[in-house]
PDB file of N, CA, C and O in Angstrom:
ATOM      1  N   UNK A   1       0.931  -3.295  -7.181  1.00  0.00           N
ATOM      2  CA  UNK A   1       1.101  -4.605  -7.798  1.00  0.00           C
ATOM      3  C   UNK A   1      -0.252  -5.313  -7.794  1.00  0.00           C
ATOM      4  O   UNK A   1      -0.960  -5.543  -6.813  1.00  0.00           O
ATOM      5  N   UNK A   2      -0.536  -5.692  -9.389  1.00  0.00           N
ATOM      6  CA  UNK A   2      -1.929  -6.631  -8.914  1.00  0.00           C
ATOM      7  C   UNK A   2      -1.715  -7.829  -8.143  1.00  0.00           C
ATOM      8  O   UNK A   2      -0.670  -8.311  -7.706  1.00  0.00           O
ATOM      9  N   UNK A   3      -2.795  -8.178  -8.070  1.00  0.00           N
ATOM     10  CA  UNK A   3      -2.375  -9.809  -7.524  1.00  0.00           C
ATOM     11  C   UNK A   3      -3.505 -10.835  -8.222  1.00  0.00           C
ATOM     12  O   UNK A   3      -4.628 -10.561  -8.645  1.00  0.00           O
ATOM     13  N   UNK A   4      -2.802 -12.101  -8.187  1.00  0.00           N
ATOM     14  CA  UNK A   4      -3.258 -13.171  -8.968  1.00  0.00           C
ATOM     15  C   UNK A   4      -4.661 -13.560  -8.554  1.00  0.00           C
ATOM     16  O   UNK A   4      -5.113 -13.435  -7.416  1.00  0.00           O
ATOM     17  N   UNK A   5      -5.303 -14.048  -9.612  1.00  0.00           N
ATOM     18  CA  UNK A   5      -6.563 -14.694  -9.222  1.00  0.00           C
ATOM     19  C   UNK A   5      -6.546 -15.256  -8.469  1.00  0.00           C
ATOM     20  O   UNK A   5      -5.634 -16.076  -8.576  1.00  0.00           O
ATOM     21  N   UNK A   6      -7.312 -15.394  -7.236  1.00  0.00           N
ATOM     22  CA  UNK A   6      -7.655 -16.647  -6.283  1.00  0.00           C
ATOM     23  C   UNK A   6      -7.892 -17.541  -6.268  1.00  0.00           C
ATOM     24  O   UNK A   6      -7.743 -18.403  -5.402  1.00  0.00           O
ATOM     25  N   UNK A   7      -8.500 -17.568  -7.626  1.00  0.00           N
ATOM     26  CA  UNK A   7      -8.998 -19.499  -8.036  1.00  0.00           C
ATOM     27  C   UNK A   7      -7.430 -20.216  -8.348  1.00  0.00           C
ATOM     28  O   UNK A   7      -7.387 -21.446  -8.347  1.00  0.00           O
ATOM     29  N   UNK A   8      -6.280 -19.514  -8.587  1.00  0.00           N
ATOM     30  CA  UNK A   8      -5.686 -20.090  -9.081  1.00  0.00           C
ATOM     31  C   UNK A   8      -4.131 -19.843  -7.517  1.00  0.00           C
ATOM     32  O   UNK A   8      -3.097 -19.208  -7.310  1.00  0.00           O
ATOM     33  N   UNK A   9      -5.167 -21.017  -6.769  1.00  0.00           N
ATOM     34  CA  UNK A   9      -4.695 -21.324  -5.113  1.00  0.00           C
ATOM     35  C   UNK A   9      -3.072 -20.922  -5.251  1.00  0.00           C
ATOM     36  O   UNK A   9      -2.707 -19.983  -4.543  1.00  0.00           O
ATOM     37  N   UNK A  10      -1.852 -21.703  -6.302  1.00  0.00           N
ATOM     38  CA  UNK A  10      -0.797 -21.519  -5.841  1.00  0.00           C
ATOM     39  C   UNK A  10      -0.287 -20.318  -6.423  1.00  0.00           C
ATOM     40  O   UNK A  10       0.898 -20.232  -6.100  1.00  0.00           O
ATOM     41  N   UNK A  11      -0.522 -19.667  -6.902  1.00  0.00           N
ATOM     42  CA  UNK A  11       0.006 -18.631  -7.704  1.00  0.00           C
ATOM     43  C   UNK A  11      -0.635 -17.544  -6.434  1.00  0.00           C
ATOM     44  O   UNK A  11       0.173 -16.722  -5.999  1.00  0.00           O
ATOM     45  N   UNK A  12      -1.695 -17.535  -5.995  1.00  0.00           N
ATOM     46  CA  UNK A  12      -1.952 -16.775  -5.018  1.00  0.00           C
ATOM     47  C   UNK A  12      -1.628 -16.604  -3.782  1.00  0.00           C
ATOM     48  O   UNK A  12      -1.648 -15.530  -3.181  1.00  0.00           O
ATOM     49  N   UNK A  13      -1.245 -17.900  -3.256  1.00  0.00           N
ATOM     50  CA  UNK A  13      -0.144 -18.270  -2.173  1.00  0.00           C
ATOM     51  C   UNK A  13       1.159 -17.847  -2.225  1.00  0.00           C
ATOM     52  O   UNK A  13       1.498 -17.190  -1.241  1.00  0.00           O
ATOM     53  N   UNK A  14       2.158 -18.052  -3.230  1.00  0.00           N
ATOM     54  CA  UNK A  14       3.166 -17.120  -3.496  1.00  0.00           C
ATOM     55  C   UNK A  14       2.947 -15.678  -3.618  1.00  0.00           C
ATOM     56  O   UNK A  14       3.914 -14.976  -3.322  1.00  0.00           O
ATOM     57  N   UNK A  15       1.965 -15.144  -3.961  1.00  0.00           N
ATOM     58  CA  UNK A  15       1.926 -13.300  -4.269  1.00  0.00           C
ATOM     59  C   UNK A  15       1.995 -13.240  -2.483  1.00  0.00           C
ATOM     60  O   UNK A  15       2.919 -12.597  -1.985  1.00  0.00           O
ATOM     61  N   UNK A  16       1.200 -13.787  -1.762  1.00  0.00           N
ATOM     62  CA  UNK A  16       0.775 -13.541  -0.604  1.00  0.00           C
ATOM     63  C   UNK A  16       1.634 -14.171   0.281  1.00  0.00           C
ATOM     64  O   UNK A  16       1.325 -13.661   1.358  1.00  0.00           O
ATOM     65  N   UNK A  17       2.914 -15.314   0.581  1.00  0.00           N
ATOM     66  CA  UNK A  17       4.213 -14.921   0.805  1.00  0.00           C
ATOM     67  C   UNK A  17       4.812 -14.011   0.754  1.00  0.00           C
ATOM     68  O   UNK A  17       5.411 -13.270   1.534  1.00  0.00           O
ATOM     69  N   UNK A  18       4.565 -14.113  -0.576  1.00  0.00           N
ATOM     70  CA  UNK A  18       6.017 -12.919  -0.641  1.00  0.00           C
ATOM     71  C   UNK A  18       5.975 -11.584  -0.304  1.00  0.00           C
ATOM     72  O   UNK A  18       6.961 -10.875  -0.104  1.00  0.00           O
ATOM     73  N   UNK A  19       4.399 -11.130  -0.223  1.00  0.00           N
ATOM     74  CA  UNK A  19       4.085  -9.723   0.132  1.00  0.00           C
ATOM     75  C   UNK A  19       4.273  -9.906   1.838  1.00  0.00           C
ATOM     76  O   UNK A  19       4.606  -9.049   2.657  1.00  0.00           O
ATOM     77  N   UNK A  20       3.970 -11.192   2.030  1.00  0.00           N
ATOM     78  CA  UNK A  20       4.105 -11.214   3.998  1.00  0.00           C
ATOM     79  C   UNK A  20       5.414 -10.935   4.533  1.00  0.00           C
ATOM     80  O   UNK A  20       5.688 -10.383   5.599  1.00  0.00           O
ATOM     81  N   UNK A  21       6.531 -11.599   3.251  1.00  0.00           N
ATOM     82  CA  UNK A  21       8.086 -11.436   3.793  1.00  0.00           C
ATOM     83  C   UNK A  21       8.465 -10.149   3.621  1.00  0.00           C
ATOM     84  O   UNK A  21       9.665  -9.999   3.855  1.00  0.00           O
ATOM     85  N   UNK A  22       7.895  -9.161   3.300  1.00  0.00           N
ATOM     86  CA  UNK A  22       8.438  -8.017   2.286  1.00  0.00           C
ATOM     87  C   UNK A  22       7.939  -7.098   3.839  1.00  0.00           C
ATOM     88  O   UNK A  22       8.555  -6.257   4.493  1.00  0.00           O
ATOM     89  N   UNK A  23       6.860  -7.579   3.985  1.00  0.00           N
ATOM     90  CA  UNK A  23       6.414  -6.541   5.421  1.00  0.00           C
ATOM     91  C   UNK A  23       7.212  -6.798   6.582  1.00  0.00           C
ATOM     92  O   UNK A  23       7.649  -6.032   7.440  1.00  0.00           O
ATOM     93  N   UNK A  24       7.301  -7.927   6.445  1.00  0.00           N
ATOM     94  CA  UNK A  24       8.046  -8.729   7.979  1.00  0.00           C
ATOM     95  C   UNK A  24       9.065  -8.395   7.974  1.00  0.00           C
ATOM     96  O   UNK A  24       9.552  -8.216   9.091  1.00  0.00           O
ATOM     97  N   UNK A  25      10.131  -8.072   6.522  1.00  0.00           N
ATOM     98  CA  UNK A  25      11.790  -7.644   6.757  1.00  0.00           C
ATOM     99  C   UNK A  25      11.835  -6.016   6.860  1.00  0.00           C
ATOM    100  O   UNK A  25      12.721  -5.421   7.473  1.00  0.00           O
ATOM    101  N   UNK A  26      10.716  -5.351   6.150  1.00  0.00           N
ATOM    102  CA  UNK A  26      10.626  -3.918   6.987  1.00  0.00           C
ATOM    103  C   UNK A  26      10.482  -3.775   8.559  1.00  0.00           C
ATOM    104  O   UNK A  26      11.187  -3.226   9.405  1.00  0.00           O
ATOM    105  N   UNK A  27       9.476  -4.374   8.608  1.00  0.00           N
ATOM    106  CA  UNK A  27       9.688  -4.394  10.673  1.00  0.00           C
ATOM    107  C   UNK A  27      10.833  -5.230  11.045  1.00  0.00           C
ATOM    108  O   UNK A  27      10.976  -5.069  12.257  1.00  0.00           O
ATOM    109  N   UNK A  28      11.763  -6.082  10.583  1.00  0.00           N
ATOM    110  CA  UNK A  28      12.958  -6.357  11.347  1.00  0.00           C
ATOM    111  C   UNK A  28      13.776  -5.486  11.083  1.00  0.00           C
ATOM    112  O   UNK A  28      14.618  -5.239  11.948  1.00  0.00           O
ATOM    113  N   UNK A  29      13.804  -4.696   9.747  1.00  0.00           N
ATOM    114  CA  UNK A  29      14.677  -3.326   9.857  1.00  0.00           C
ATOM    115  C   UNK A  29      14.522  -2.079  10.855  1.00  0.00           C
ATOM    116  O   UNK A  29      15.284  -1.354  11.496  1.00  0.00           O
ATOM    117  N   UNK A  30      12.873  -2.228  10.616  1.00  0.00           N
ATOM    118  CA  UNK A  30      12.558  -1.045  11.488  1.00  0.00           C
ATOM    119  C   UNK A  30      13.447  -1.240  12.955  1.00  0.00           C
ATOM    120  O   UNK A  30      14.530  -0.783  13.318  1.00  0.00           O
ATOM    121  N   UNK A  31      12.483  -2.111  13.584  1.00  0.00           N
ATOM    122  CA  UNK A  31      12.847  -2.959  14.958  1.00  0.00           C
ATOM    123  C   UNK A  31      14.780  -2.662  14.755  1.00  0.00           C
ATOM    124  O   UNK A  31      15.377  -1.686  15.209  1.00  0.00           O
ATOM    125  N   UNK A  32      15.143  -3.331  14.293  1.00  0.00           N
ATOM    126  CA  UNK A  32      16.561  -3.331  14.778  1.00  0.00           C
ATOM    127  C   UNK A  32      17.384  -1.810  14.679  1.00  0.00           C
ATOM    128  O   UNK A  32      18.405  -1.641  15.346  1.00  0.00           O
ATOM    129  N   UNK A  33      16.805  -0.657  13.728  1.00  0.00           N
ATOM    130  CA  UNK A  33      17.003   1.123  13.922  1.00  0.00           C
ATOM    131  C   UNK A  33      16.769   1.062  14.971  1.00  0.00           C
ATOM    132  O   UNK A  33      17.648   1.316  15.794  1.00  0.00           O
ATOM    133  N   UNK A  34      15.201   0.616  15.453  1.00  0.00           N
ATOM    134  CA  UNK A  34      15.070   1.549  17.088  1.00  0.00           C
ATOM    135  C   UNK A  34      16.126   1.020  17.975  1.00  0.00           C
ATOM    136  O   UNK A  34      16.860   1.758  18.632  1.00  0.00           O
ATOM    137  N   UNK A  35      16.203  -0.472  17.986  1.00  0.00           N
ATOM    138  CA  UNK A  35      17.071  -0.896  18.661  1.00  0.00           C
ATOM    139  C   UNK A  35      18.399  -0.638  18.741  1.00  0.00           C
ATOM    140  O   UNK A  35      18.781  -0.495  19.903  1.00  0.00           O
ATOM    141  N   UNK A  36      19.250  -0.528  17.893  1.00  0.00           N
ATOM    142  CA  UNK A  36      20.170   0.573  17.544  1.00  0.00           C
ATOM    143  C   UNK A  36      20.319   1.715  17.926  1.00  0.00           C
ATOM    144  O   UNK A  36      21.465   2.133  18.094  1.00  0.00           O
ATOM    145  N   UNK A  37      19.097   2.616  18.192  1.00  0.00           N
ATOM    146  CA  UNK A  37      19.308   3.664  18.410  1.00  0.00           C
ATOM    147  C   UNK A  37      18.583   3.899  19.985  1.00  0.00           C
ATOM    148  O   UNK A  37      18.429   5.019  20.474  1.00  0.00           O
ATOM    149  N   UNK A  38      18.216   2.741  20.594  1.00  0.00           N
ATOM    150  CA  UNK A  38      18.076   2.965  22.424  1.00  0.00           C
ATOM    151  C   UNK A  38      18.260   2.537  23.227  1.00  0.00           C
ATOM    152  O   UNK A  38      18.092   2.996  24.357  1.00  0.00           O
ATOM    153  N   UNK A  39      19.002   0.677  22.690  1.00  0.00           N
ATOM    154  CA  UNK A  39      19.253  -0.244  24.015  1.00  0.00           C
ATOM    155  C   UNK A  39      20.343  -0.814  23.214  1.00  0.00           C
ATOM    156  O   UNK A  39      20.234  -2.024  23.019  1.00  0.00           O
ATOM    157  N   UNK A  40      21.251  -0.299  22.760  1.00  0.00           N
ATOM    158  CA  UNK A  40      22.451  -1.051  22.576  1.00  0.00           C
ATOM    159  C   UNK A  40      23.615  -1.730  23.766  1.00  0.00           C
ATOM    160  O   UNK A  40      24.638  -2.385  23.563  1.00  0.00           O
ATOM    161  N   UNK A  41      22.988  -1.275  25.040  1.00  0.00           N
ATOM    162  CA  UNK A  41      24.154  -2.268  26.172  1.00  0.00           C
ATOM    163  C   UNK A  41      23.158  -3.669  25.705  1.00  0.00           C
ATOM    164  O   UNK A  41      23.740  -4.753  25.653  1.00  0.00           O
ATOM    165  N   UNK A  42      21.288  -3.601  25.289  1.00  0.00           N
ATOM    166  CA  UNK A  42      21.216  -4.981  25.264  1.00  0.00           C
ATOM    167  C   UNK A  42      20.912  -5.779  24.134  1.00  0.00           C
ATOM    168  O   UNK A  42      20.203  -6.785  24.180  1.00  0.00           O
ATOM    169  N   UNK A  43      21.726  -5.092  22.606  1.00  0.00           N
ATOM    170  CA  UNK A  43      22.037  -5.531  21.605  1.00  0.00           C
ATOM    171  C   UNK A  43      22.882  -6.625  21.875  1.00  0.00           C
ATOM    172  O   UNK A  43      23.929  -6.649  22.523  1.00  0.00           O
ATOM    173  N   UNK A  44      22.250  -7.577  21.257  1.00  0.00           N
ATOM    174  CA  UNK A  44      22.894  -8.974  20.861  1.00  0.00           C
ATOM    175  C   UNK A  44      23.322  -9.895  19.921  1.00  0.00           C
ATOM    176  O   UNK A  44      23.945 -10.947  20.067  1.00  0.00           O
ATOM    177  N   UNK A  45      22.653  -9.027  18.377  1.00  0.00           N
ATOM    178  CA  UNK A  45      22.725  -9.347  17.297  1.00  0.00           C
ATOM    179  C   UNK A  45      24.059  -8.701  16.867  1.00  0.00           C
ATOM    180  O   UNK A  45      24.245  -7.557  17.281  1.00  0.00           O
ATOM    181  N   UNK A  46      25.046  -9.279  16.076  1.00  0.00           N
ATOM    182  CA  UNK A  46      25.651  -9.544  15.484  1.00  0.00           C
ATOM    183  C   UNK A  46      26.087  -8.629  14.633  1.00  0.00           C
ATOM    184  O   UNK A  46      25.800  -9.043  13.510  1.00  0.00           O
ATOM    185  N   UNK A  47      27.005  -6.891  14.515  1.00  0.00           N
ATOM    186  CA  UNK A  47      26.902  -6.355  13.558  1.00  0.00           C
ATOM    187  C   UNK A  47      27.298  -6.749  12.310  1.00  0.00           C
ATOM    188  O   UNK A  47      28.151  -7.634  12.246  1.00  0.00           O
ATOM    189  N   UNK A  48      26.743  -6.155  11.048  1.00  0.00           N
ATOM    190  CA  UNK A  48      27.077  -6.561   9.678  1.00  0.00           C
ATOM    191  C   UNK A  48      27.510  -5.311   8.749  1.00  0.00           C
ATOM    192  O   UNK A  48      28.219  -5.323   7.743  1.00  0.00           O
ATOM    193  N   UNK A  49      26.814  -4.135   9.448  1.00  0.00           N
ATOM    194  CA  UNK A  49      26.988  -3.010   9.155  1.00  0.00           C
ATOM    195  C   UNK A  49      27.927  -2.153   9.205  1.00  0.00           C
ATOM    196  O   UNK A  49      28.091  -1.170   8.483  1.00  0.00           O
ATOM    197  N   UNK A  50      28.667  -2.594  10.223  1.00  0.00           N
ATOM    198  CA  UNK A  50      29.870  -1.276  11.050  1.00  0.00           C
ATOM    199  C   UNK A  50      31.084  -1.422  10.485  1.00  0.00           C
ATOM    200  O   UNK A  50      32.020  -0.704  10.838  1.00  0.00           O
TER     201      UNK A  50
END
């Protein structure tokens, strides 16, 4: 994906959100597999899945 000119501050601020949320909800997926799959007596979240 390209990304927007820099001069043009808000349009570049959104590409660069949204690419931050996109990483951040892979590592809460990741994170919550491992977790899932090694400390479930100290799972605390809420299934949505099962």
């Amino acid at each position: 994906m390209s990304h927007p000119d820099p001069r043009d501050m808000r349009a570049y601020m959104a590409w660069l959100l949204r690419g931050q949320a996109h990483v951040g909800q892979r590592c809460a997926e990741a994170f919550a597999q491992h977790a899932r799959g090694h400390v479930d007596a100290v799972d605390v979240t809420p299934r949505v899945d099962d």
